[in-house]
C-alpha positions in Angstrom: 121.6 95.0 217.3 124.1 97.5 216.3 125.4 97.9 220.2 125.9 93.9 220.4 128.0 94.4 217.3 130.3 96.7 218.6 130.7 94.9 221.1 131.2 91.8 219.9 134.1 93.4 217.9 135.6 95.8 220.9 139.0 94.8 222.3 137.9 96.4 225.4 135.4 93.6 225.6 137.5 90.8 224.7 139.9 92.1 227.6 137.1 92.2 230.0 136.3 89.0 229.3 139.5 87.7 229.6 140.6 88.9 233.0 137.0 87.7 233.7 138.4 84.0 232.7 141.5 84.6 234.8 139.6 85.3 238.2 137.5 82.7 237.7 140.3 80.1 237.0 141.9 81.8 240.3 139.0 81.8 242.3 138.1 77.8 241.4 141.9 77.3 242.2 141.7 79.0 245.8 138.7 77.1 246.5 140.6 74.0 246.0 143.4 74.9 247.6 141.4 76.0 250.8 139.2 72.8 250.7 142.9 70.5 251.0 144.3 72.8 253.5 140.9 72.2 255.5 141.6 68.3 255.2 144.7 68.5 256.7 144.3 70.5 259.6 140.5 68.6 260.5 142.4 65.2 260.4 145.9 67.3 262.4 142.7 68.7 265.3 141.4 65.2 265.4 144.5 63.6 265.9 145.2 66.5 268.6 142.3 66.2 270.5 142.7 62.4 270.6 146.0 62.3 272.2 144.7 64.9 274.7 142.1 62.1 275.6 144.4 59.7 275.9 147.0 61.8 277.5 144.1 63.3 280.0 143.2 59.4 280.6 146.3 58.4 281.5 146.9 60.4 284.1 143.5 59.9 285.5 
């Protein structure tokens, strides 16, 4: 018990943990950020690859 004491009480420990908290909250924010960017450019291909079709059919 006398380990989980120390480091309980360690400023080194608190300091890990809080660049710990600080990656995580960036990770979980790039995630999100990635996930809208992937939105927008799906529904920018779609809309590409449509107007090639219809562009394509047009001149058929």
């Amino acid at each position: 018990m006398g380990f989980f004491n120390k480091l309980i009480g360690s400023v080194k420990a608190a300091t890990a943990v809080e660049y710990g908290l600080v990656l995580a909250l960036i990770f979980i924010g790039a995630i999100f950020a990635i996930g809208a960017v992937a939105d927008k450019t799906s529904i920018l291909w779609n809309r590409v690859g449509d107007e090639a079709t219809q562009a394509m059919a047009r001149n058929s």
